[in-house]
SERO-4910 file (N, C-alpha, C, O; in steps of 0.05 Angstrom, whole numbers):
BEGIN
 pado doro    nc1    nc2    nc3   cac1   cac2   cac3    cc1    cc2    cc3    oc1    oc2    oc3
  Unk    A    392   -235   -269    367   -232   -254    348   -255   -263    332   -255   -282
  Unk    A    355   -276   -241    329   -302   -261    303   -301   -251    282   -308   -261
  Unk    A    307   -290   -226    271   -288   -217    257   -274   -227    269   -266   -247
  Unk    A    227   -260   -222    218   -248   -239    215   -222   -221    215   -219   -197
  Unk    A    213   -203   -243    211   -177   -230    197   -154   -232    196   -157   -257
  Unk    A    182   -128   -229    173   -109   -233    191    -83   -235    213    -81   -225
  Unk    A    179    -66   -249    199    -37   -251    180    -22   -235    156    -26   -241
  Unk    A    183     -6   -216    162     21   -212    177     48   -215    198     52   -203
  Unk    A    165     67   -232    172     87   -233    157    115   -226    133    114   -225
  Unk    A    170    146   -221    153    165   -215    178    183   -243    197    174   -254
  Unk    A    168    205   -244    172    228   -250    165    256   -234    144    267   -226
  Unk    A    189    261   -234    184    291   -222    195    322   -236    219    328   -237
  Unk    A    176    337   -244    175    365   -255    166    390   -240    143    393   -232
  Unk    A    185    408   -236    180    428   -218    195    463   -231    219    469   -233
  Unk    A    178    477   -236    194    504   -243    210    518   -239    222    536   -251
  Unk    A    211    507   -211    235    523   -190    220    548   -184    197    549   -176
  Unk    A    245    576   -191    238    592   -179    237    610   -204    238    634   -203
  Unk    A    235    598   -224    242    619   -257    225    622   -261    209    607   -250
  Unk    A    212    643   -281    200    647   -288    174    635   -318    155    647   -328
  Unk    A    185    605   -324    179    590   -346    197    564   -337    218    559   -324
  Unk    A    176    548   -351    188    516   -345    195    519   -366    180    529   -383
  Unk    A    227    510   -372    233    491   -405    256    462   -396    277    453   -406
  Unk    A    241    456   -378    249    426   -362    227    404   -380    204    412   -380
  Unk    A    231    384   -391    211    367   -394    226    336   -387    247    328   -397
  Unk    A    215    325   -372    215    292   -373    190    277   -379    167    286   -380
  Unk    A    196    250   -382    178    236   -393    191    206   -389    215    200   -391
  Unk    A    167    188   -383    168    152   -381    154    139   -401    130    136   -395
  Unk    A    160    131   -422    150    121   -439    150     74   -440    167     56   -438
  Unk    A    133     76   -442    125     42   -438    124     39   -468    113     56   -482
  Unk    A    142     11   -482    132     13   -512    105     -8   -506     97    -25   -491
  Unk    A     94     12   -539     66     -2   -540     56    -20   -548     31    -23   -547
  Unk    A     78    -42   -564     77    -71   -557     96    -96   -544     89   -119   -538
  Unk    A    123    -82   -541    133    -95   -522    128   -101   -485    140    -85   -472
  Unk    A    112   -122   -470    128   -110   -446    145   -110   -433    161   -127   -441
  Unk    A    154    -98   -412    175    -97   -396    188    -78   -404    203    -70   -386
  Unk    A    193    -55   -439    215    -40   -451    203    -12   -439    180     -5   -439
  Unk    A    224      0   -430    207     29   -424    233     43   -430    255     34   -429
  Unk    A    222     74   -438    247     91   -437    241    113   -424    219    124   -422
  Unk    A    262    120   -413    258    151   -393    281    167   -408    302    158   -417
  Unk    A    269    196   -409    283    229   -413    272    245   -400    251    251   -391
  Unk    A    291    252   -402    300    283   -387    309    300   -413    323    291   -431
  Unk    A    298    327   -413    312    353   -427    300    375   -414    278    384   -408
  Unk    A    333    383   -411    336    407   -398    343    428   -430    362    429   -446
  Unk    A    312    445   -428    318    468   -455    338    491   -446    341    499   -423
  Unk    A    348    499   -467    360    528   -455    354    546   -486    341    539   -506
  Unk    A    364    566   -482    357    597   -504    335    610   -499    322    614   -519
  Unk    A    326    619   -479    301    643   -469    272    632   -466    272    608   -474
  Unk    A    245    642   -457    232    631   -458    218    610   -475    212    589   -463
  Unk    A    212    611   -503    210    596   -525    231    575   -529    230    551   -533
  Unk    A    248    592   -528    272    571   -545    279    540   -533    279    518   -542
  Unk    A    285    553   -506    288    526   -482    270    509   -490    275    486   -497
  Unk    A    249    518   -489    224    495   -486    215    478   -510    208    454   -508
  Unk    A    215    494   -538    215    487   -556    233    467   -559    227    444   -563
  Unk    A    257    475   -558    272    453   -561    283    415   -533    294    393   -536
  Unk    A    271    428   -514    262    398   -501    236    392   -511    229    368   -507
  Unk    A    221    405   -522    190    386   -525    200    369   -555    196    345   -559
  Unk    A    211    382   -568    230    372   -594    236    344   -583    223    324   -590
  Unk    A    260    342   -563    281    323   -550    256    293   -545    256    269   -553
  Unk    A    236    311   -527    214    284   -528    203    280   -541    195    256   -543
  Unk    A    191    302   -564    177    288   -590    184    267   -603    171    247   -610
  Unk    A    208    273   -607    233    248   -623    239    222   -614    244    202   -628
  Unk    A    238    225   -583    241    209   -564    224    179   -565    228    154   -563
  Unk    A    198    203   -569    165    174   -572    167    169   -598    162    145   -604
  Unk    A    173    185   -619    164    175   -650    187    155   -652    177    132   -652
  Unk    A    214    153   -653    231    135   -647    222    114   -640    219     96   -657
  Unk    A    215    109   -607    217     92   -587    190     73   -605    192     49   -610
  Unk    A    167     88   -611    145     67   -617    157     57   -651    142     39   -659
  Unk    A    169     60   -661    177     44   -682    198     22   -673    199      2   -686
  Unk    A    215     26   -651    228      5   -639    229    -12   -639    214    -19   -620
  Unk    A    242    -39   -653    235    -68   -645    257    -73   -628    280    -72   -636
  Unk    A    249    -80   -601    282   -100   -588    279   -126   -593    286   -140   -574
  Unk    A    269   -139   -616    281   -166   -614    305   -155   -641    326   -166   -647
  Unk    A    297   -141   -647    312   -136   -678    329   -105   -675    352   -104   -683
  Unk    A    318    -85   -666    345    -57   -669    359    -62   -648    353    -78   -632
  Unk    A    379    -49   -647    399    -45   -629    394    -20   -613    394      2   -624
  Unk    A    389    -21   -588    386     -8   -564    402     27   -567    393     50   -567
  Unk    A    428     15   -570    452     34   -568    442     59   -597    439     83   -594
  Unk    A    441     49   -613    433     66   -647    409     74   -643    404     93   -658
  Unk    A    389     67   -629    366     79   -617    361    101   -608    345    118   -613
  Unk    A    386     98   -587    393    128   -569    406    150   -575    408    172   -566
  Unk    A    419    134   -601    435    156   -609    418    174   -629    418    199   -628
  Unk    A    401    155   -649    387    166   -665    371    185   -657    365    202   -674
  Unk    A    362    189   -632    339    207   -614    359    230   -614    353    250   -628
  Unk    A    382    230   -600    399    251   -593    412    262   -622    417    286   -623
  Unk    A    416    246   -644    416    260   -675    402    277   -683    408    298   -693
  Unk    A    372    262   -679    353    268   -708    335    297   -685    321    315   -695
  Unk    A    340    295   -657    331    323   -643    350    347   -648    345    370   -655
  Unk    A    370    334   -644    405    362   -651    393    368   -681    393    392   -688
  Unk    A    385    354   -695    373    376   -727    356    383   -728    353    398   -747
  Unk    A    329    379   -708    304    387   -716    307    417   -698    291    435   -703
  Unk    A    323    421   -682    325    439   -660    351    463   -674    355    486   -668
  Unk    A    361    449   -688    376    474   -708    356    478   -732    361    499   -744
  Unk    A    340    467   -741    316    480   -761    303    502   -747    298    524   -756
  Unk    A    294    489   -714    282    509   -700    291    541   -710    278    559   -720
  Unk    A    322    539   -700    334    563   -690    338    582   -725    342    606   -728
  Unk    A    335    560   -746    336    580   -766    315    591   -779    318    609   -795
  Unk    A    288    580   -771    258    592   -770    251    603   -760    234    618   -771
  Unk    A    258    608   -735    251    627   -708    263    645   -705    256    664   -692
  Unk    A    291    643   -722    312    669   -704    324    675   -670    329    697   -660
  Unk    A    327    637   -654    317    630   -643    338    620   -628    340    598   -639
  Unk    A    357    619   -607    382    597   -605    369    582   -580    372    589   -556
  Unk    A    357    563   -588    354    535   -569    362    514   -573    364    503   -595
  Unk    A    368    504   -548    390    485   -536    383    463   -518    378    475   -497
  Unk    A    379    436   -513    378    417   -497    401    399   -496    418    389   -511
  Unk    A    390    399   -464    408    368   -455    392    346   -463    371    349   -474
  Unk    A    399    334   -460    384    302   -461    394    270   -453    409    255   -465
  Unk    A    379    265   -427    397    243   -413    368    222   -416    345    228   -411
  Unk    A    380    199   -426    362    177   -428    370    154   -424    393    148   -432
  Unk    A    354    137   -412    356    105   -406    338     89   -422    315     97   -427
  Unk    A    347     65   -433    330     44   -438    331     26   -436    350     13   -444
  Unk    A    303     15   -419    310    -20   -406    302    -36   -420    280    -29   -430
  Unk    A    311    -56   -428    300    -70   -451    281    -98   -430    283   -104   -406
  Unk    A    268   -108   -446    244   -126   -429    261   -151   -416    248   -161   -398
  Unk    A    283   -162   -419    297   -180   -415    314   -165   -383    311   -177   -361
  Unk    A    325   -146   -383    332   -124   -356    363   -114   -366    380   -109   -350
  Unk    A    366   -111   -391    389   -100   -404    384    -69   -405    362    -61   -412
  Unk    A    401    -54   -398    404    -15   -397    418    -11   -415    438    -26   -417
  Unk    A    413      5   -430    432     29   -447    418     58   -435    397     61   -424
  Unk    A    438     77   -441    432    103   -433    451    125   -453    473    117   -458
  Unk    A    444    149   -461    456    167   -472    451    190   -461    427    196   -455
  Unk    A    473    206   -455    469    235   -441    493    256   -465    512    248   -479
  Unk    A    480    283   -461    499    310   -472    489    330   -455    465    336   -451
  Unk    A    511    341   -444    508    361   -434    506    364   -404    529    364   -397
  Unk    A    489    368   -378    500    367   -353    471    351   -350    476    339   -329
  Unk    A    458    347   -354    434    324   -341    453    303   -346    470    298   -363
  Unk    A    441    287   -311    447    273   -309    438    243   -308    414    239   -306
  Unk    A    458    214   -311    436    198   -309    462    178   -286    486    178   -287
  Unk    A    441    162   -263    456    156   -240    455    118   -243    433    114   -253
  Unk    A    463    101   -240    453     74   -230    462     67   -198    486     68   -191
  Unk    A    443     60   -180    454     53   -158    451     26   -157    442     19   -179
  Unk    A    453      3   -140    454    -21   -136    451    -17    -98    471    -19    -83
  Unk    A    424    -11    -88    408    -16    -67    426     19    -60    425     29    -82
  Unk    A    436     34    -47    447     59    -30    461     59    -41    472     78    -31
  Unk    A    479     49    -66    507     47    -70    511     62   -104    499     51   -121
  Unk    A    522     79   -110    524     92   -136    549     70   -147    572     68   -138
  Unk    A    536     55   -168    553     44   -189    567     57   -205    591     55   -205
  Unk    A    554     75   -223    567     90   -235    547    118   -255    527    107   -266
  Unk    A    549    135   -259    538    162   -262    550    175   -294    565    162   -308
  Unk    A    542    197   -301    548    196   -330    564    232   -313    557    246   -293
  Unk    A    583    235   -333    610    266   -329    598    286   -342    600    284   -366
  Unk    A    585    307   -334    581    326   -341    600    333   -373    622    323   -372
  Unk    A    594    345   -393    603    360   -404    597    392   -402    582    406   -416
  Unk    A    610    398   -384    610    423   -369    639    442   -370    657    426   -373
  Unk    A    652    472   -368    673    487   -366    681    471   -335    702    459   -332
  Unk    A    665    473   -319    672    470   -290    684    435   -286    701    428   -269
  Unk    A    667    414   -308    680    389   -303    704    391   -320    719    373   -313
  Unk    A    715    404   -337    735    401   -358    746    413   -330    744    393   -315
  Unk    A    755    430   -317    772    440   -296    775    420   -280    798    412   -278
  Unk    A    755    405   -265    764    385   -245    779    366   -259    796    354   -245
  Unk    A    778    360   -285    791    337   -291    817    347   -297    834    329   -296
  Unk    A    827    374   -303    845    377   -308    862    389   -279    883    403   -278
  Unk    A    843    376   -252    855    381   -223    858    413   -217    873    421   -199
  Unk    A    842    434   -234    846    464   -224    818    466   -212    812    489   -206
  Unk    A    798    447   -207    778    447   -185    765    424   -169    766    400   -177
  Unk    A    754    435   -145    740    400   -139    713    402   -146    700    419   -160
  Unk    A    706    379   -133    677    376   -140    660    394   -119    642    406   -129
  Unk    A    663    398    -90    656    417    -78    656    445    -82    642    458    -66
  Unk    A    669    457    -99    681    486   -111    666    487   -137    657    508   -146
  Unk    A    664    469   -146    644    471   -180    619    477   -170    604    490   -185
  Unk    A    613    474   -156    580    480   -149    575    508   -147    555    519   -156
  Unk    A    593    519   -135    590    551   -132    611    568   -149    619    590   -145
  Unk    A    619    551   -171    632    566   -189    616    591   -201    593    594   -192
  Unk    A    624    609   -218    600    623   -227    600    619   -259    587    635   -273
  Unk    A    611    600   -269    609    588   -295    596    563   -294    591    557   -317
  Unk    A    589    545   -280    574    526   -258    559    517   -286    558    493   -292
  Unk    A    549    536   -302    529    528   -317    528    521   -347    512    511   -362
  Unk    A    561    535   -349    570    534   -378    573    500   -396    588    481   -390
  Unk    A    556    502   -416    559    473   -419    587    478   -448    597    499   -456
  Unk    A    593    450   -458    614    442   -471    601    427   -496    617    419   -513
  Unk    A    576    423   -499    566    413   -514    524    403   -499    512    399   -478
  Unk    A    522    404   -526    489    402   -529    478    392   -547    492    387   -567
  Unk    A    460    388   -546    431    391   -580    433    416   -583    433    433   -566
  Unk    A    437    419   -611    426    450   -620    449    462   -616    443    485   -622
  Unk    A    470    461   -610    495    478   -617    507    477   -639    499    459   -652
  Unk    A    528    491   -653    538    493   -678    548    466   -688    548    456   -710
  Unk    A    561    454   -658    572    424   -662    564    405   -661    544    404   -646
  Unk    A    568    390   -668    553    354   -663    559    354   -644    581    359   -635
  Unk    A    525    343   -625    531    331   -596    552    309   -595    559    294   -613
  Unk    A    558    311   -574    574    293   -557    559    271   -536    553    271   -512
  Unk    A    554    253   -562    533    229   -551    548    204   -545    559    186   -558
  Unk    A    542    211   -501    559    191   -497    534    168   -491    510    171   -491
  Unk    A    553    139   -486    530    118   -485    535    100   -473    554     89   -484
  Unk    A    528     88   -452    532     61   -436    518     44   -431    495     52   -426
  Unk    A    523     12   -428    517    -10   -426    515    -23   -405    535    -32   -393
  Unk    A    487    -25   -395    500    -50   -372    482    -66   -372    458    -62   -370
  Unk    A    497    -92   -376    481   -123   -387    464   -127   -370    442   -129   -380
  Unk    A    463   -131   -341    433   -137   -328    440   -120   -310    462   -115   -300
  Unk    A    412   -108   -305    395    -95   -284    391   -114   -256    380   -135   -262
  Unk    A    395   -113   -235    386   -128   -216    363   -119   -191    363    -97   -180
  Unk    A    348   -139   -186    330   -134   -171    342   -110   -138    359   -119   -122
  Unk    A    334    -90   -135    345    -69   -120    367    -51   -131    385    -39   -119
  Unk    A    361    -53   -159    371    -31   -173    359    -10   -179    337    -14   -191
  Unk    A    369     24   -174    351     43   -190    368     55   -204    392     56   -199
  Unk    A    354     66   -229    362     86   -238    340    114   -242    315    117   -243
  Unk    A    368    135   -244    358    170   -237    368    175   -263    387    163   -273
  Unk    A    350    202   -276    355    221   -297    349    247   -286    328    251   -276
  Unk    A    361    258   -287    350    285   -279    371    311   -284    395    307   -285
  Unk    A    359    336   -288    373    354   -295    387    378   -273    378    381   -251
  Unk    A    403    387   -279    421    406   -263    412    418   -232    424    419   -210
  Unk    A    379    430   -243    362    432   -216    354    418   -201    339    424   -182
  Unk    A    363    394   -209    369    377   -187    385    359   -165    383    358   -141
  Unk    A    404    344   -187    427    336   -178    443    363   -165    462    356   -151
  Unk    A    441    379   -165    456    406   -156    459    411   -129    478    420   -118
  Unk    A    434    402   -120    437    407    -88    442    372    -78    452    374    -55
  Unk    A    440    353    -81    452    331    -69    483    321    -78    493    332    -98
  Unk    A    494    304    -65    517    287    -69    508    253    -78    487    250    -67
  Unk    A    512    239    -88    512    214   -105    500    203    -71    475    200    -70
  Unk    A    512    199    -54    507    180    -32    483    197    -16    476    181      2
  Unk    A    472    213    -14    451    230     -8    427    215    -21    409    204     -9
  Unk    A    430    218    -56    410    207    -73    410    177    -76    393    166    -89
  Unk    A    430    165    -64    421    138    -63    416    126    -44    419    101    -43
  Unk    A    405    142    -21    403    126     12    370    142      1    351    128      8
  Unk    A    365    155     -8    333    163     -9    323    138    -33    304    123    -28
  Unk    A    333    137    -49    326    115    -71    321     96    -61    302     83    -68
  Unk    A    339     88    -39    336     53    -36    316     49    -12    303     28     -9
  Unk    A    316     71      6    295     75     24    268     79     26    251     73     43
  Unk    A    265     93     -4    245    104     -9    218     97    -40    228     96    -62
  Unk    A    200     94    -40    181     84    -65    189    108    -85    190    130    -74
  Unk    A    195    109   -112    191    129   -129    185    146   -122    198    165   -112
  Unk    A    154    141   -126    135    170   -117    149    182    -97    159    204    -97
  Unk    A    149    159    -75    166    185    -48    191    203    -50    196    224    -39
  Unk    A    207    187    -67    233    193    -68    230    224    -81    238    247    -74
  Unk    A    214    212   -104    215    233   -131    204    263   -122    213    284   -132
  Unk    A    174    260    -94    167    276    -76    190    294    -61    193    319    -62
  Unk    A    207    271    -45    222    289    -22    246    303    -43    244    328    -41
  Unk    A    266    295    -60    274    309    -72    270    332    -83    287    349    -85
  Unk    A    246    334    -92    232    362   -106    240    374    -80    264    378    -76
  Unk    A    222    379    -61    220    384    -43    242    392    -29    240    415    -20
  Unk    A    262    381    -24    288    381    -10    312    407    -36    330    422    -32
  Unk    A    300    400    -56    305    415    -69    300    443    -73    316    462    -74
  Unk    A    277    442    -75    274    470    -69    280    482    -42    281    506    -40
  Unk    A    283    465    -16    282    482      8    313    495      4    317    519      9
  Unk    A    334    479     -6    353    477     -7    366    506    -25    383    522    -16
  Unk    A    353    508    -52    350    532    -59    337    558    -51    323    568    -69
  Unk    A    339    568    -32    328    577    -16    324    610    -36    338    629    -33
  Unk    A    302    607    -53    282    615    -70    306    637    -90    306    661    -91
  Unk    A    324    616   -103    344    620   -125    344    585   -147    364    575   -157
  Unk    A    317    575   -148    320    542   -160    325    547   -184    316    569   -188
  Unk    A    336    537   -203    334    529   -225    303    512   -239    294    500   -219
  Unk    A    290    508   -253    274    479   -265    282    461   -253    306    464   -247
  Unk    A    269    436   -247    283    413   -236    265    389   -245    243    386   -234
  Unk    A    273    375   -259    260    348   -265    280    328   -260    303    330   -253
  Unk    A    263    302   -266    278    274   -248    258    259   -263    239    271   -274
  Unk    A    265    224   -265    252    194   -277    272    186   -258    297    189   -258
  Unk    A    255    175   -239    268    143   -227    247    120   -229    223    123   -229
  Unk    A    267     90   -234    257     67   -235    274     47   -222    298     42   -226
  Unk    A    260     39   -208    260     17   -179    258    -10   -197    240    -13   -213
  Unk    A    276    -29   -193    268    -57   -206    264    -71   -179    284    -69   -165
  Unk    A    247    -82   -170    231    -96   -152    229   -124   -158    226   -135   -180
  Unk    A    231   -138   -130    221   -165   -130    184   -166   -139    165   -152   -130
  Unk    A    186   -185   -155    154   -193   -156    144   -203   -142    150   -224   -129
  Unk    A    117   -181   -139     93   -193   -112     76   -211   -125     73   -211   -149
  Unk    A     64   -228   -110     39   -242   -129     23   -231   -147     17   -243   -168
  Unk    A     14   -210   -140     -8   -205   -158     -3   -179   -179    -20   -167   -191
  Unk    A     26   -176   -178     39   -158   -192     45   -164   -223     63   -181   -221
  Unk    A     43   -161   -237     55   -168   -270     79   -167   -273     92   -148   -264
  Unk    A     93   -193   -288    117   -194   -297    126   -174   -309    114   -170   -330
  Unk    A    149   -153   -302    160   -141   -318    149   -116   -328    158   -105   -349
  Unk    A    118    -99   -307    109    -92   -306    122    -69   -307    147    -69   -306
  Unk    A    105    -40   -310    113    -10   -298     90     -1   -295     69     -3   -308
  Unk    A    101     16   -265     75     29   -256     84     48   -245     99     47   -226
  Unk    A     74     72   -258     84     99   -262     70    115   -246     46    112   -242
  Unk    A     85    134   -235     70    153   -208     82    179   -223    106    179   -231
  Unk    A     66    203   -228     75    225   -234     73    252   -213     52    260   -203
  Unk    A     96    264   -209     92    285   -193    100    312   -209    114    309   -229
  Unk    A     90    341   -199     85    359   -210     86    376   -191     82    400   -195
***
């Protein structure tokens, strides 16, 4: 990507139809690099408290991390992992203070100011890259229902209405060390987005659904009609549903190099 470019991003957070949010996302800009931003998603689980407690955990760790960050000097990849470490122990301290079993996913991206991605996900949040309508490539559930498709005793149309749909295979905060997976992709290109988002969301679209609204659509809008389409879709059975998309954009004149400009929805 030699020209110059802008990121725009939105976030979207919605309760669904439950009774307590323990959905949290977040876009973080570091606060002396520009151009570096990181986006998460955590999806909490273990009852009212527990869920939530332990995604606000996932992002606490997330920013205290990220602002000690140097990218001319740490490594991107040990970054992400460290977030998804040092939350998986603060969120089992939780559970032995509280008497308490909470649990997060945690799917994150980070663009580094040059237009280099790393991302780490556990658990069923998801994180997407498209290249203009087109899904490059998406991160595999660790899920009961994806261990079945891969072992060809389901499809992907049939997992949706499984009734174990939700069983995860690994997390933060389970007995076991997450399963922190992590990927690389050397440049970002102008009409590239990437999506994070958790179960209550990706749930009701298909990959090519979510990337004809992406490439069509500004963040904010996107990040808008999804909620939205989401819930109609759940037709008042939603899950929580959060989402971070970022649009890398040709630069307008009067736009800043390498900028982010963040739209939040709620």
């Amino acid at each position: 990507m030699n020209q110059g470019y802008r990121l725009s991003a939105a976030t979207g957070l919605h309760m669904g139809d439950r009774p307590c949010q323990q959905d949290r996302v977040a876009l973080f800009a570091h606060p002396r690099v520009h151009g570096c931003v990181l986006g998460v998603v955590a999806d909490g689980m273990g009852g009212r408290t527990g869920g939530r407690k332990a995604a606000d955990q996932v992002l606490l760790t997330a920013r205290q991390l990220f602002d000690r960050y140097a990218p001319s000097q740490d490594d991107a990849a040990t970054l992400l992992r460290q977030i998804g470490e040092e939350a998986h122990l603060v969120i089992k301290l939780i559970a032995i203070a509280a008497e308490e079993e909470p649990h997060s996913t945690l799917a994150a991206f980070l663009i580094g100011p040059g237009g280099a991605c790393h991302w780490v996900h556990t658990g069923d949040s998801r994180l997407y890259h498209f290249r203009g309508p087109t899904l490059l490539r998406r991160t595999k559930d660790q899920s009961y229902v994806q261990e079945l498709i891969d072992q060809g005793e389901l499809t992907e149309d049939a997992a949706a209405a499984h009734p174990r749909s939700h069983v995860l295979l690994a997390c933060l905060g389970s007995d076991e060390e997450p399963k922190l997976q992590t990927r690389h992709i050397p440049q970002l290109d102008i009409g590239d987005a990437l999506l994070a988002c958790s179960d209550g969301l990706w749930h009701y679209f298909t990959a090519e659904e979510l990337g004809r609204v992406l490439h069509a659509q500004t963040p904010r809008q996107a990040s808008q009609f999804l909620v939205e389409t989401a819930r109609a879709r759940a037709r008042g059975a939603g899950d929580n549903l959060s989402l971070a998309i970022v649009k890398v954009e040709p630069l307008a004149p009067e736009k800043p190099a390498m900028g982010l400009a963040v739209a939040k929805l709620h």
